[in-house]
VOBA-1610 file (N, C-alpha, C; in pm, whole numbers, padded with zeros to 5 digits, always signed):
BEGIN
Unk+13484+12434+14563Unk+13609+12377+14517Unk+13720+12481+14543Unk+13837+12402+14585Unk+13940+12508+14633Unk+14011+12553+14480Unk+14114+12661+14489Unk+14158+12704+14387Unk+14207+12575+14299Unk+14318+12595+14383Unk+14441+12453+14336Unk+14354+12331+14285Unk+14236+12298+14341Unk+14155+12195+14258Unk+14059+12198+14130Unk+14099+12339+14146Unk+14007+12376+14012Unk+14075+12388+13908Unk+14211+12452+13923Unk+14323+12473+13848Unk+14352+12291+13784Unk+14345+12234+13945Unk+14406+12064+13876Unk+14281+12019+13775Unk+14192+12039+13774Unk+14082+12010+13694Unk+14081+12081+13525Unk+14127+12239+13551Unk+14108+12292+13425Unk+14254+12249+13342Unk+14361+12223+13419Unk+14498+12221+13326Unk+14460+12107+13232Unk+14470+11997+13260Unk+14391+11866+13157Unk+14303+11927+13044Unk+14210+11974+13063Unk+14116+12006+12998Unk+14202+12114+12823Unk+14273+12169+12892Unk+14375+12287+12810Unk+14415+12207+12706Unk+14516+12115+12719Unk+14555+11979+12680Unk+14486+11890+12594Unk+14397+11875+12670Unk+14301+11800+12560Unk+14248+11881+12451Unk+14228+11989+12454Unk+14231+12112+12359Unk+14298+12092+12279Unk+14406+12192+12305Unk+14522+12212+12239Unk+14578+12089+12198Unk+14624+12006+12243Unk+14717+11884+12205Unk+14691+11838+12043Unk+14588+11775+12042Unk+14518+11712+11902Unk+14501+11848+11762Unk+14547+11984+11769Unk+14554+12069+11727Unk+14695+12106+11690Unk+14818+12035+11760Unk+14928+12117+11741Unk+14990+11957+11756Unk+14937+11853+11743Unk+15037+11708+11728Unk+14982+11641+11669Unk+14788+11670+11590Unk+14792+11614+11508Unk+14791+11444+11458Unk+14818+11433+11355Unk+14843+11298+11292Unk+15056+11243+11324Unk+15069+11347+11355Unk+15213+11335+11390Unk+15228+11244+11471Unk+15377+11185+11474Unk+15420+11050+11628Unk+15514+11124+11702Unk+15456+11288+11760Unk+15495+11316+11841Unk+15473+11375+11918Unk+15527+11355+12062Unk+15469+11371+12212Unk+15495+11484+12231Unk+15432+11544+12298Unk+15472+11673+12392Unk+15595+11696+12444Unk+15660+11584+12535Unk+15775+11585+12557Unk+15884+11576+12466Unk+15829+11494+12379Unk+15949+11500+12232Unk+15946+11648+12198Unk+15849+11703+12144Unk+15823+11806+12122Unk+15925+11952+12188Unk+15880+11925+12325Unk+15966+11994+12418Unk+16117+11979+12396Unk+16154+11862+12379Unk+16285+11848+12419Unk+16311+11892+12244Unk+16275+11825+12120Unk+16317+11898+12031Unk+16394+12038+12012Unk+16272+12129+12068Unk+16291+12284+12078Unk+16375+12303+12134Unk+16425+12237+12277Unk+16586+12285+12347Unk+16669+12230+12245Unk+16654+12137+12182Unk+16830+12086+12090Unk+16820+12175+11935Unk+16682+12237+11966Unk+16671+12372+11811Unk+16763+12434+11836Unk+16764+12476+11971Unk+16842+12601+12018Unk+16987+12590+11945Unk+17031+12527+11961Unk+17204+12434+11947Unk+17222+12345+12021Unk+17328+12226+11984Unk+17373+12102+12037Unk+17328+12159+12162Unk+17339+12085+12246Unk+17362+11984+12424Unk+17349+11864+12465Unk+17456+11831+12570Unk+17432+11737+12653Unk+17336+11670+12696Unk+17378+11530+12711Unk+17277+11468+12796Unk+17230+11595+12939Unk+17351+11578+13024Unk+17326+11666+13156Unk+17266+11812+13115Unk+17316+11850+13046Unk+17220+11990+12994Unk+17078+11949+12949Unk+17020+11868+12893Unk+16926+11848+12845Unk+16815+11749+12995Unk+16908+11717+13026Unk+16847+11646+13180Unk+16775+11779+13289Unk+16862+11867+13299Unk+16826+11982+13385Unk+16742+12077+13349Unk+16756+12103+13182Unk+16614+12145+13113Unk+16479+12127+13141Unk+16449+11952+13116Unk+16391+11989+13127Unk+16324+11860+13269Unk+16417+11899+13383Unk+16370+11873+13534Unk+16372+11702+13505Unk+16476+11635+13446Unk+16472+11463+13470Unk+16593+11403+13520Unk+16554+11280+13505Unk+16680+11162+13584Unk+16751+11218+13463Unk+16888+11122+13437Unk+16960+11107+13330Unk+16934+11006+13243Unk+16876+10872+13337Unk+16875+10725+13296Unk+16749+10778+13171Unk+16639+10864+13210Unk+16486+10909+13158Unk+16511+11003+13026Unk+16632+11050+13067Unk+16628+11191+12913Unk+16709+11093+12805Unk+16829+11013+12874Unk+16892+10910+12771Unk+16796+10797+12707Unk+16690+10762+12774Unk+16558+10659+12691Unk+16504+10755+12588Unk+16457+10895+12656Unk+16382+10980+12525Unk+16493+10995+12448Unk+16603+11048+12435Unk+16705+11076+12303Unk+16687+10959+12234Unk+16722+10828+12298Unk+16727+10740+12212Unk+16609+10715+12135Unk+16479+10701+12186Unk+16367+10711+12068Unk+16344+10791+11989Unk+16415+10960+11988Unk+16382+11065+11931Unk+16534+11005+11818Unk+16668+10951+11826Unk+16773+10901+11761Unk+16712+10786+11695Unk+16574+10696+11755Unk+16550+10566+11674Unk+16457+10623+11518Unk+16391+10774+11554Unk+16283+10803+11456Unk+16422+10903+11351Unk+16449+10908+11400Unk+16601+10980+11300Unk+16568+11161+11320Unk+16544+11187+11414Unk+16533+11362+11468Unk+16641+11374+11491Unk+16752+11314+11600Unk+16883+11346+11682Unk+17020+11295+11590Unk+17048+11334+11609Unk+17169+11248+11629Unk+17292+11277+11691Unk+17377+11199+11764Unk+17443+11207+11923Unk+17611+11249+11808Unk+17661+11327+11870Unk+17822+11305+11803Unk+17949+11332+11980Unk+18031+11256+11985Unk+18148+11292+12065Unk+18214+11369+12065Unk+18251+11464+12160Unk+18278+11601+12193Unk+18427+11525+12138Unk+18506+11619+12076Unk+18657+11585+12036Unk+18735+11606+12171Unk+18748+11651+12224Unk+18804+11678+12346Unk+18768+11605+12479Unk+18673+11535+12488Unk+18612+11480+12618Unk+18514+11367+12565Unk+18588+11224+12517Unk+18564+11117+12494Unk+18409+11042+12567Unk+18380+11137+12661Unk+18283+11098+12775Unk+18172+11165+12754Unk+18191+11249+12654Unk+18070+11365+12638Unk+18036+11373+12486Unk+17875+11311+12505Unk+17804+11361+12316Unk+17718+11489+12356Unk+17742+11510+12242Unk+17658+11661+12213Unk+17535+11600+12092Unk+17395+11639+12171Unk+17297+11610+12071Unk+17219+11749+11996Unk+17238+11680+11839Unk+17143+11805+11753Unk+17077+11717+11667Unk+17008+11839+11628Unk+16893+11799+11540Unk+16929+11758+11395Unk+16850+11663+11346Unk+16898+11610+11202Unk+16807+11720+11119Unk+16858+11735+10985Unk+16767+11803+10937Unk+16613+11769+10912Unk+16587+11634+10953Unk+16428+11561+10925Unk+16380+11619+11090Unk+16466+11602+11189Unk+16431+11637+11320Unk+16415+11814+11336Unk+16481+11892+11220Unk+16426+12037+11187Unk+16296+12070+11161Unk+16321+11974+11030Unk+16177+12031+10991Unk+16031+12002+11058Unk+16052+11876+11144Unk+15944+11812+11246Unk+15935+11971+11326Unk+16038+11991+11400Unk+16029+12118+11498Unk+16003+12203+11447Unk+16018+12250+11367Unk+15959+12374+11270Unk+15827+12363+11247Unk+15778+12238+11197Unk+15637+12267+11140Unk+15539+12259+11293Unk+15605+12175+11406Unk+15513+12196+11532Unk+15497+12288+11583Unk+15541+12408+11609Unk+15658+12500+11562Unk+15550+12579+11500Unk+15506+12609+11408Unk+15388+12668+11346Unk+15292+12591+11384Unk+15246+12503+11395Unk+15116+12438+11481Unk+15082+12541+11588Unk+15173+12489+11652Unk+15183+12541+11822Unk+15133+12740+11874Unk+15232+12781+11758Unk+15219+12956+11744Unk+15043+12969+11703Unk+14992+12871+11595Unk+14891+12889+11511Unk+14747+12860+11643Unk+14793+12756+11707Unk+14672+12743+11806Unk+14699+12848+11931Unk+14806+12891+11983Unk+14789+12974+12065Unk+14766+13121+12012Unk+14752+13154+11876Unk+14766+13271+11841Unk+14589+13247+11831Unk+14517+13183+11792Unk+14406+13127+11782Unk+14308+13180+11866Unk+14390+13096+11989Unk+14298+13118+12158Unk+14293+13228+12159Unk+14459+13315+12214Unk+14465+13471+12216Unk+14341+13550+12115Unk+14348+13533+12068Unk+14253+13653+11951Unk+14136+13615+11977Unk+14093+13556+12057Unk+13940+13520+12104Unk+13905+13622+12225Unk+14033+13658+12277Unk+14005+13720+12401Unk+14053+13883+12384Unk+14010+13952+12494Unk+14048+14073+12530Unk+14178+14071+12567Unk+14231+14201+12541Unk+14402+14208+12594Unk+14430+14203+12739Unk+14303+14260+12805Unk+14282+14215+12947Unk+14341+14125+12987Unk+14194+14017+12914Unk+14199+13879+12936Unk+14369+13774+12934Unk+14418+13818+12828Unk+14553+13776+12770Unk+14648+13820+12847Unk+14613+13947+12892Unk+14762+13999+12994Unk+14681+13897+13163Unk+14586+13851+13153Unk+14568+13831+13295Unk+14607+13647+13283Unk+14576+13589+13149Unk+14669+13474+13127Unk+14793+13468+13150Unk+14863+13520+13089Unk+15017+13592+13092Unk+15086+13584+13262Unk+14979+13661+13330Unk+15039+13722+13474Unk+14991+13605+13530Unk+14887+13501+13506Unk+14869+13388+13619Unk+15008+13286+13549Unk+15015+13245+13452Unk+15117+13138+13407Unk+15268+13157+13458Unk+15299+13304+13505Unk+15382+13322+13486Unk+15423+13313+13665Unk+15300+13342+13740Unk+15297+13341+13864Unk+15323+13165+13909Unk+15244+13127+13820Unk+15266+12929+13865Unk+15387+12907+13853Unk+15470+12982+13701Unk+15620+12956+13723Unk+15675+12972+13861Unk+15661+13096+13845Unk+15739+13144+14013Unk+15717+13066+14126Unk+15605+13027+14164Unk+15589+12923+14264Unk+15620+12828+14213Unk+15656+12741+14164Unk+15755+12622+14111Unk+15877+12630+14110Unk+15929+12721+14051Unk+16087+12732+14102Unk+16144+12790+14257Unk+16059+12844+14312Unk+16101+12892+14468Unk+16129+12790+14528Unk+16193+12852+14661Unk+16275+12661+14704Unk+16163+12715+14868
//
């Protein structure tokens, strides 16, 4: 088996791990999840929040709106630019991110401590290498 097919084989597997450990009984997705944590940061845009995290516009405006239907978001109009909402987190959409948020730290702190620092710095240096080949043009 070539690398890249072994890699496509083990990433799933991670997932299926982890996932049911850090989402739980919760009604929320990974991607919710994800996108939560960027609007933790502070407000943004649709277009800021589109380029985050690598989507259409038509695709990040469907997720806001289901993450706005469960009452996490909520959208307000920039005073100055009638054309532009800025989305943040409600305080019910805090505390969701917060407690996944400790899930998330709790299972990867989990894995880590199973392994050698080796091992962990050689996790570290491959994840970080897949980044790099993903963003190179």
């Amino acid at each position: 088996m070539l690398p890249y097919q072994e890699f496509s084989e083990l990433f799933p597997q991670i997932m299926v791990f982890m996932g049911p450990k850090i989402y739980g009984e919760s009604e929320v997705t990974a991607q919710q999840f994800r996108v939560l944590r960027i609007i933790g940061h502070g407000p943004v845009t649709l277009g800021e929040l589109s380029g985050s995290i690598n989507s259409k516009l038509s695709a990040a405006a469907r997720l806001l709106r289901r993450l706005e239907n469960k009452g996490w978001i909520v959208k307000k109009q920039d005073e100055h630019d009638r054309r532009v909402f800025w989305v943040e987190l409600t305080p019910q959409g805090r505390e969701l991110m917060e407690t996944m948020e400790r899930r998330r730290e709790k299972v990867i702190k989990e894995m880590f401590d199973k392994l050698s620092e080796e091992e962990q710095a050689t996790i570290i240096k491959g994840v970080n290498l897949i980044l790099k080949s993903l963003t190179k043009d």
